[in-house]
C-alpha positions in Angstrom: 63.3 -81.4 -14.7 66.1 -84.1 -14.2 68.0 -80.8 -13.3 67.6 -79.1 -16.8 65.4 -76.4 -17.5 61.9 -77.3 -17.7 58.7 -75.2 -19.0 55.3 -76.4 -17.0 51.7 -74.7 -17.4 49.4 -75.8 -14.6 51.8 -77.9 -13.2 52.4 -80.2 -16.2 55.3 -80.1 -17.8 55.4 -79.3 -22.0 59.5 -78.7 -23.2 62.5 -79.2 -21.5 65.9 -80.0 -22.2 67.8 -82.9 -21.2 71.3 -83.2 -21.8 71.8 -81.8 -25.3 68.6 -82.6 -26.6 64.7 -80.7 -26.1 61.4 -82.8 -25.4 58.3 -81.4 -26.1 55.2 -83.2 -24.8 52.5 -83.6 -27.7 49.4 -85.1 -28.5 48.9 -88.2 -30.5 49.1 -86.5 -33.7 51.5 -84.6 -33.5 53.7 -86.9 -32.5 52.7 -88.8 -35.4 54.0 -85.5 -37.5 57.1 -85.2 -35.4 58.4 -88.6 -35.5 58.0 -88.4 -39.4 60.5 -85.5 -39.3 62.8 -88.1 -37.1 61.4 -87.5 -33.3 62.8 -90.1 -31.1 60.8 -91.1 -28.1 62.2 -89.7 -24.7 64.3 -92.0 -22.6 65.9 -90.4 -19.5 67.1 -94.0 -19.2 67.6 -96.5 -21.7 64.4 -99.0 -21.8 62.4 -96.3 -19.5 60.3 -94.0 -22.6 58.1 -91.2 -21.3 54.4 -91.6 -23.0 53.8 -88.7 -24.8 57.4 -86.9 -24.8 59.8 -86.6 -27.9 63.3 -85.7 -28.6 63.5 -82.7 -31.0 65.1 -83.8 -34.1 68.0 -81.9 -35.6 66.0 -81.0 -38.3 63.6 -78.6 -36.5 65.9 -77.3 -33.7 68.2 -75.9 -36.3 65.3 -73.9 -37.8 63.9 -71.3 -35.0 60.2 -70.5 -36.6 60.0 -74.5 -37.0 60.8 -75.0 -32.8 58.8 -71.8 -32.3 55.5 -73.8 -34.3 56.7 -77.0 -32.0 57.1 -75.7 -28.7 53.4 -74.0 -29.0 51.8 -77.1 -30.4 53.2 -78.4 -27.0 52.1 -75.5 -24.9 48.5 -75.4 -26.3 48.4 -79.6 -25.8 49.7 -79.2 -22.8 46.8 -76.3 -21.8 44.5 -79.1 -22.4 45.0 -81.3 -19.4 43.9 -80.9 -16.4 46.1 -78.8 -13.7 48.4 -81.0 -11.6 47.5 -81.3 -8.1 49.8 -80.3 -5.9 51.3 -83.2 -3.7 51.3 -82.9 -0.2 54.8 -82.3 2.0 
C-alpha cells in the first residue's frame, strides 16, 4: 500500500507500514482503546485521514506481545467485512 508493505484478508487491507510508522485498521472500540495509549489517526497526506486506520503509537510497537494483541484485533476486525470485489481491468 502507498508502496510499503501492506497485509490484506479478502481483499481489505488490516496493517501496513507507511514510512516509519504501522497502521492497523480497527473497529470503533478499539480505536477508542488505541488512541487512549496515544494512536494518531492515519494521514497519508496532511488534512486527508483514513476512517478507521491508526498510527501505532511508540508505546505498543516497542512492546512485541502488545503489537502481536494489536495486529490480530485488526485481523479479526478486518475478517468481519465483507470481501472486496475485485475491480475490473
Amino acid at each position: 500500500m502507498f508502496g510499503y508493505p501492506a497485509a490484506f484478508l479478502n481483499g481489505n487491507l488490516f496493517a501496513s507500514l507507511f514510512g516509519n510508522s504501522m497502521i492497523l485498521k480497527l473497529s470503533e472500540e478499539d480505536r477508542a482503546e488505541l488512541t487512549k495509549a496515544g494512536a494518531k489517526p492515519f494521514e497519508p497526506m496532511p488534512g486527508r485521514a483514513m476512517r478507521e486506520y491508526l498510527k501505532v503509537p511508540p508505546s505498543v510497537l516497542e512492546k512485541p506481545a502488545a503489537l502481536a494483541k494489536w495486529v490480530e484485533r485488526s485481523r479479526a476486525f478486518v475478517a468481519t467485512l465483507p470481501p472486496k470485489e475485485k475491480k475490473a481491468k
